[in-house]
N, C-alpha and C positions, 0 to 999 in steps of 0.2 A: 229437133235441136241437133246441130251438129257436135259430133264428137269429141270432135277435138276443142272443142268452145266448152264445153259438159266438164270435161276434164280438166283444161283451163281454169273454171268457175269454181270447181271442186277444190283444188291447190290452192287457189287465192282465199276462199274461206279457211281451210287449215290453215295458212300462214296467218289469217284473222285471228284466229283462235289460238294460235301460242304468240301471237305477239301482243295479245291481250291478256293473256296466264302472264306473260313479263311482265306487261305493265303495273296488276294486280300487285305480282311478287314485290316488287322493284317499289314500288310505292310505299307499301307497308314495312318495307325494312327501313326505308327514310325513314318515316314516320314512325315510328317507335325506338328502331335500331337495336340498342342494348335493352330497354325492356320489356322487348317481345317474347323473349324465353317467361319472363317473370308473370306477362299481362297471361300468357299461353297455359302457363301453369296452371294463374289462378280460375281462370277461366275451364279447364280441363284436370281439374282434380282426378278424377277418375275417368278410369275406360268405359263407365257407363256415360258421364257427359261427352266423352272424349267420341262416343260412336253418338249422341244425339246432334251432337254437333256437325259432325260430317252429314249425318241425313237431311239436317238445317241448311248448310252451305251448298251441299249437291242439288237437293231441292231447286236453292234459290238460281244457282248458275246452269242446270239442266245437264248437267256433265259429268260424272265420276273422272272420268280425264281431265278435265281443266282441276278438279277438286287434287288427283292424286299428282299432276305436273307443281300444282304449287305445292303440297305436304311435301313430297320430295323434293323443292328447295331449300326449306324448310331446316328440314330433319340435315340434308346435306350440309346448311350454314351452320345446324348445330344449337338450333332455338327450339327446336322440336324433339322430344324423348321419342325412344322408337315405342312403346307400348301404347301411348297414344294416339300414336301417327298410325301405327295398324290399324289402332281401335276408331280411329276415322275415317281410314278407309272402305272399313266395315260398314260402318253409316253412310259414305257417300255411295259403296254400291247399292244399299238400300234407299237411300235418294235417288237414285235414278226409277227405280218403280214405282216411286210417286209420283214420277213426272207423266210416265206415260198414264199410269192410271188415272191422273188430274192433267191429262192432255188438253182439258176443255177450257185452262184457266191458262192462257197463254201468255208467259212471263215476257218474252220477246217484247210485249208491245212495250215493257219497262225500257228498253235501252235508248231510246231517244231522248226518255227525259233522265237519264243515268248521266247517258252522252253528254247533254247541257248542262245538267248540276255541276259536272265532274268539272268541262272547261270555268266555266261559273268559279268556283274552286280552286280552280289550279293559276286563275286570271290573278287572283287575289295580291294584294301588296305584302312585303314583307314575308319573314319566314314562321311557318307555323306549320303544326299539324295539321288543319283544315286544308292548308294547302298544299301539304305534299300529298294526303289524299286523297286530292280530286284525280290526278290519274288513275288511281284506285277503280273511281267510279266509270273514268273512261275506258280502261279497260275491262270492267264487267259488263258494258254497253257491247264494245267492240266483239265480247266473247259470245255474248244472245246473239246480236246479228249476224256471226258466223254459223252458229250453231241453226239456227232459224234456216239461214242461205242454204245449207248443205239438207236439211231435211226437202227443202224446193226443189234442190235439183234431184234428189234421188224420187219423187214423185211420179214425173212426164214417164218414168221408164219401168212404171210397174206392170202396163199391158202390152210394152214391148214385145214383142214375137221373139226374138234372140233373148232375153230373158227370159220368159218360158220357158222357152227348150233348155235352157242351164237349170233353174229351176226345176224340169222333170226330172236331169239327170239327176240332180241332187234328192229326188223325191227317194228315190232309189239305196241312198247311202247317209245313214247320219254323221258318220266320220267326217263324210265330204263336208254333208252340209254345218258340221259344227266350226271344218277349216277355212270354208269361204263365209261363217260367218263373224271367225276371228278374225280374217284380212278385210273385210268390208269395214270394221269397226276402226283396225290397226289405221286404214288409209281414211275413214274419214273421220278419226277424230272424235267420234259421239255414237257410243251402245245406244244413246236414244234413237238414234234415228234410225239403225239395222233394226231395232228390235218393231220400232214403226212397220218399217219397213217390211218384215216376217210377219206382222200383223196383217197389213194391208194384203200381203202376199194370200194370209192362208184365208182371210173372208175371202177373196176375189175364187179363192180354189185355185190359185198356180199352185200350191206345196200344201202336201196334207198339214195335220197337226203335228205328228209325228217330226218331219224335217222341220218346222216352224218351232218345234222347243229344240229342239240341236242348233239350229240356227240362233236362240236367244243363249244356250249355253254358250257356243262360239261369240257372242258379240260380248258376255261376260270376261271371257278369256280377251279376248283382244283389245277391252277398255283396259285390261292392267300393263299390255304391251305397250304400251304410248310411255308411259313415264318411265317404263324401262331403259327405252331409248332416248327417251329426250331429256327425262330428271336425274339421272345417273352418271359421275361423272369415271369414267372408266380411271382415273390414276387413280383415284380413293375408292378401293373398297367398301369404306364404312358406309358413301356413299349410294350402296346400291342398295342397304340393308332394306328398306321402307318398299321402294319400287319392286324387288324380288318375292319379299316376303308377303305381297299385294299377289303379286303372281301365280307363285306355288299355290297360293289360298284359292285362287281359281284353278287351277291346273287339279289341284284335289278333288276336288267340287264338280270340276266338270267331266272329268272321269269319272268318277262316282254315280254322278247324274245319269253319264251316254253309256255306263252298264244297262242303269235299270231305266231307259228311256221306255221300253215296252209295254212295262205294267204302272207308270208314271204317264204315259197318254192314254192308257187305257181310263184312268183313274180321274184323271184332269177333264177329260172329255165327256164321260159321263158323271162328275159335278159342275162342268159349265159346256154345253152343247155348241156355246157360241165362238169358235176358232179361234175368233180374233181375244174376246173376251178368255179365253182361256188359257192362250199364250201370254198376255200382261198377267194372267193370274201366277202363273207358272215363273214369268220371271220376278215375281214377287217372291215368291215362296221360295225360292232357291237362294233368294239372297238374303231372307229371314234364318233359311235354315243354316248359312255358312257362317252369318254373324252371330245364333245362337250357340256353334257347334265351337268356333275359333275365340268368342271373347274369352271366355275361363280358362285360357292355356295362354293366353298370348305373353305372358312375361316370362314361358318355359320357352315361347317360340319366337321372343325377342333373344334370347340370351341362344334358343339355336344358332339365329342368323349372326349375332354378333360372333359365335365363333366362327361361322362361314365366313364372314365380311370381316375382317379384323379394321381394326384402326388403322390409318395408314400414320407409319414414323417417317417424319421429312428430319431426317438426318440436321439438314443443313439451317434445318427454323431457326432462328438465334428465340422464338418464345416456348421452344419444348420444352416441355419441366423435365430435369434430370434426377430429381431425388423423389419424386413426390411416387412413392409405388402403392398401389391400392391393394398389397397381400400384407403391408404394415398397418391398415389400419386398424385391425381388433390388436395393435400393441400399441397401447398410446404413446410409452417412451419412446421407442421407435420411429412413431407416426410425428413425434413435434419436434423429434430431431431431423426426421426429413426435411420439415416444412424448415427450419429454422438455417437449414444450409439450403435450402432451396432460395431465402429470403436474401439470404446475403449476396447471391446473384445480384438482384435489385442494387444495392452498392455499387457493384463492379459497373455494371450499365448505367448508372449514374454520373460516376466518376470517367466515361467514357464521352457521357452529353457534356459533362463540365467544360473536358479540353475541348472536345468539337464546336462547343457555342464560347468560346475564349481564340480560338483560331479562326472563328468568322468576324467576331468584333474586331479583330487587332490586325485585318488586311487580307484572311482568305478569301475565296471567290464561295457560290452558293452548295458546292458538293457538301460545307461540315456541316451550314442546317438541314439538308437534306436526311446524312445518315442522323441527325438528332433527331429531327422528329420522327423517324421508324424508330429508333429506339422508345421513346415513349408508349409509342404501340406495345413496344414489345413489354415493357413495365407496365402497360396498364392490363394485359394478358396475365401475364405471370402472377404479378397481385392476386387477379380475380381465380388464376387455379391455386394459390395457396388458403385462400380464403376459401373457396370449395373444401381443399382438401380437409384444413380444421375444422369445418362445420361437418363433415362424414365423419370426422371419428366419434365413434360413442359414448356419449356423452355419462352412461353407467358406470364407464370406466376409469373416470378421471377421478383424482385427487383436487385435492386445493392448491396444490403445487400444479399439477398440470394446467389446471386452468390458468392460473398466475401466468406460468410462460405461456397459453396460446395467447392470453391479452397482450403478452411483449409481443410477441413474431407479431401478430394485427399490428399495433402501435406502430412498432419498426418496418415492416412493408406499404402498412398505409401511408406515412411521413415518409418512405424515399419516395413512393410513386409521386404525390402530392410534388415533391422537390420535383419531379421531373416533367410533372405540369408547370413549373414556377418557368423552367428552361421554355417547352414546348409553347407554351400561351403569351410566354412576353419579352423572353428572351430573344429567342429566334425572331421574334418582329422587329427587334434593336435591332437585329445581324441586316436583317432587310434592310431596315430602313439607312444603316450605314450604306450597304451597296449600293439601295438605290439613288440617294442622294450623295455619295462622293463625297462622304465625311472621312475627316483622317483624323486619330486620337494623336494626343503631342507623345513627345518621347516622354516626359514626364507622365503623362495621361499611362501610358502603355506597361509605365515602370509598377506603377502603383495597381493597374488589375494584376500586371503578372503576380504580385505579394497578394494581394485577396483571394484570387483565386488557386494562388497557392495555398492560404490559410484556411481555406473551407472546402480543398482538398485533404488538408491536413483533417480537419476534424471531422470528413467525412472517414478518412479510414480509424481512426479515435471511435466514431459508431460502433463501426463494424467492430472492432477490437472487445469495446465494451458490452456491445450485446452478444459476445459471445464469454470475457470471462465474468463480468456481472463487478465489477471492480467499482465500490463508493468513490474511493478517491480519483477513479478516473473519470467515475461521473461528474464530482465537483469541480475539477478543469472544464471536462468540455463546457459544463453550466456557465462556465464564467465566463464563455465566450462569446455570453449573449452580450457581455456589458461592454467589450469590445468591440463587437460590431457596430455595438449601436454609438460608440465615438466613431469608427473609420464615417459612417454616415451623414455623424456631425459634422466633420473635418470635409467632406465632400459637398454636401448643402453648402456649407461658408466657402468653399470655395469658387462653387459656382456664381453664388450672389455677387462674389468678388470683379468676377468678370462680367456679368451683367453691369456694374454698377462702372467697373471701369469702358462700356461702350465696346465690347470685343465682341461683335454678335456672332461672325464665324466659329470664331475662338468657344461663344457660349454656349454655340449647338451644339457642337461636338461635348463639350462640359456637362450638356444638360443629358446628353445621352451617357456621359461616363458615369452621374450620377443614377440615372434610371437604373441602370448596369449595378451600382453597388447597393442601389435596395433592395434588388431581385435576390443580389447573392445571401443580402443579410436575411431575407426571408427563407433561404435553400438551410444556410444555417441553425436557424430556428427551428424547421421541422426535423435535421440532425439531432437537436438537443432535446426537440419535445418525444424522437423516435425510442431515443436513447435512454439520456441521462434522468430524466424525469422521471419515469419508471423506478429505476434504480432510485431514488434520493426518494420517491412519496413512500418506497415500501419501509423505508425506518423516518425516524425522526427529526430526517435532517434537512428537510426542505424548507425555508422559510417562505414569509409573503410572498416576497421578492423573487422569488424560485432559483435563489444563485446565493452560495455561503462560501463569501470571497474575504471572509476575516483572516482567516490563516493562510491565505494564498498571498496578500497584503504584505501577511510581515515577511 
């Protein structure tokens, strides 16, 4: 086979094989998205299921690399804890010695009908989990057939003459042979198939037993190089944590190992005679012994690497939490005062989507719904780290007051993010559908949002005010501004009906959108008073049916 075709073939399977680890990734985050951290959890309780699992998935895809390229996506997106993510890679390098030792049960022939489920799958109408999917299964097709391909092409060249002779020299030197057999693993992608390959090597008698287990310690080392370089993303440090700490755990292991490699072939040799049979034995045992040696420390030797790898701070996030510090939380006062100026953020970012979706209605071009819907991002982040942060504090150490106020901060952050889904989901499609259809609201039209969403500007900062001094009477205004709204509403329906009725169809588009516009706000409103005011007014006596006590505001 020529050469340069051998090497060709060799490249085009590796690009197989991470463009099938993407696919995999890329798939399962569609499909689950937000709760994959949650599905990941429950499914991985412990580092003991957390490492049975990775031996299940290794297993199944024949690859410790394809296993640790996606964990370190993973872990990188922030859906994966690092103690787990060690604790499966620990399993999937023990998954790869079940492959070779159940080499006779060839999963490869799986991917054609992976390949077809998957398009099958992915053909599907409409959106759904089944069929985001099926690239799933297309990429776990893509990733056999590569791995398969590459095991092929390294076969024709096991009696090669110019392999021999590298092979003798390597006979020579275990250092060598544990470095050429990190680079062998590094370029192609799959410790199974070096270690294959070391096997077939040491039956035929190119390389004693001796170079044939340095060779499977190097192809150990070099299966944890690949996610180094491809799963790690260099600006994020915290990024690297999973793929390194994969690393070093071979980097120990195989040192340790190519000390006592001497009385370690002595010993393997005379309990299994058969070369080949004793090198799968051998990489078996080494990866029992690293997974039994590393799971009972790995939360000492997560919290090592987290300080190696720090978090990285993007200054410029507009979703970094500014108050939310994790050496307050064994102080609970402290800890809900954070959250509680952290929440008020949410407010300000509120009150920023308001103008921006009031300036795309009333004649901007599409830049305000743009920065609005990244603000919703950024409030449904922020949300979900405050709500983190009150679930970690200790729950031993609270009062009945303290719980009292984390239920307001909840109540109050859930109700503005909620407001700013009202914006993101229906508002901003008003803003659209003004631009795209060349709707213009009348000066009257234009008069009457400016005063609304002035007024639910007003009683958005009224929130903010009162869930911070905790004021009845100012709860029983904002309360009453439910009953308000809900006339501008009325006043808006009858006027629309008005212009339907008098034949103004241009006229009523626009009207009919003015009014969409004022039910949205009256709904932004609403979870203002439900964030707020309702709180306040259920903890004493003074909330009636109606949830608004507008007797004395009357006279």
């Amino acid at each position: 086979m020529d050469i340069s075709f051998t090497f060709l073939s060799l490249a085009s399977s590796v690009a197989l094989l991470l463009w099938g680890t993407h696919m995999v990734q890329k798939s399962v985050e569609q499909a689950f998205g937000p709760r994959l951290r949650d599905l990941l959890g429950t499914a991985l309780k412990t580092r003991v299921h957390a490492f049975l699992a990775g031996i299940g998935v290794t297993a199944l895809l024949q690859s410790s690399t394809a296993t640790g390229l996606m964990v370190a996506g993973f872990t990188a997106a922030g859906v994966v804890e690092l103690v787990p993510a060690l604790a499966v890679m620990l399993g999937a390098n023990v998954g790869t010695t079940l492959v070779v030792q159940l080499l006779s049960f060839d999963i490869s022939a799986l991917a054609p009908a992976l390949i077809l489920v998957g398009v099958i799958m992915a053909r599907r109408r409409g959106a759904g989990t089944v069929r985001e999917l099926g690239p799933a299964l297309i990429g776990l097709g893509l990733m056999l057939v590569a791995l398969r391909h590459m095991i092929e092409i390294f076969t024709p060249f096991e009696d090669a003459p110019g392999l021999r002779l590298v092979m003798g020299a390597v006979a020579t030197s275990p250092l060598i042979a544990l470095i050429i057999g990190a680079l062998l693993t590094w370029i192609a992608h799959s410790s199974v198939a070096i270690v294959l390959l070391a096997m077939s090597l040491a039956v035929k008698g190119v390389v004693p037993p001796e170079a044939g287990f340095a060779l499977v310690i190097g192809a150990n080392i070099g299966s944890a190089l690949n996610p180094v370089i491809e799963g790690s993303n260099a600006l994020d440090p915290a990024s690297r944590r999973m793929p390194f700490g994969n690393l070093f755990n071979r980097l120990v292991g195989g040192a340790l190992a190519l000390l006592a490699i001497e009385p370690m072939t002595r010993a393997m040799v005379w309990l299994q005679p058969d070369s080949g049979r004793a090198i799968a034995d051998f990489h078996t045992l080494f990866n029992v012994v690293m997974a039994l040696a590393f799971l009972p420390f790995l939360s000492f030797y997560a919290a090592l690497l987290k300080r190696l790898f720090p978090d990285k701070v993007n200054e410029s996030d507009p979703a970094r939490t500014l108050y939310l510090s994790s050496a307050a939380l064994e102080m609970p006062v402290i800890a809900i005062g954070n959250a509680a100026r952290e929440a008020l953020r949410l407010a300000d970012i509120l009150e920023t989507m308001l103008h921006d979706v009031k300036l795309a209605l009333q004649g901007g071009r599409g830049e305000p719904v743009a920065e609005a819907s990244q603000l919703d991002d950024v409030m449904d982040r922020l949300n979900s780290a405050i709500k983190a942060y009150l679930l970690a504090i200790p729950r031993s150490a609270l009062t009945e007051a303290d719980d009292r106020r984390i239920a307001e901060i909840l109540a109050f952050a859930t109700n503005m993010e909620q407001a700013g889904d009202v914006i993101d989901a229906s508002m901003l499609a008003l803003a659209a559908k003004r631009l795209k259809r060349g709707l213009t609201l009348s000066p009257e039209g234009n008069q009457e949002l400016d005063a609304i969403f002035g007024r639910v500007i007003m009683n958005l900062r009224a929130a903010a005010a009162l869930f911070v001094n905790d004021d009845p009477r100012a709860a029983h205004m904002l309360a009453a501004e439910k009953a308000v709204f809900r006339d501008i509403e009325t006043k808006a329906t009858e006027d629309h009906m008005e212009r339907l009725r008098a034949g103004q169809s241009g006229t009523a588009e626009a009207a009919g959108l003015h009014l969409e516009v004022v039910r949205d706000l009256k709904r932004i409103n609403a979870h203002l008073i439900s964030g707020t005011a309702y709180p306040v007014l259920e903890r004493g006596t003074a909330l009636l049916a109606n949830r608004v006590i507008n007797s004395n505001l009357k006279e």
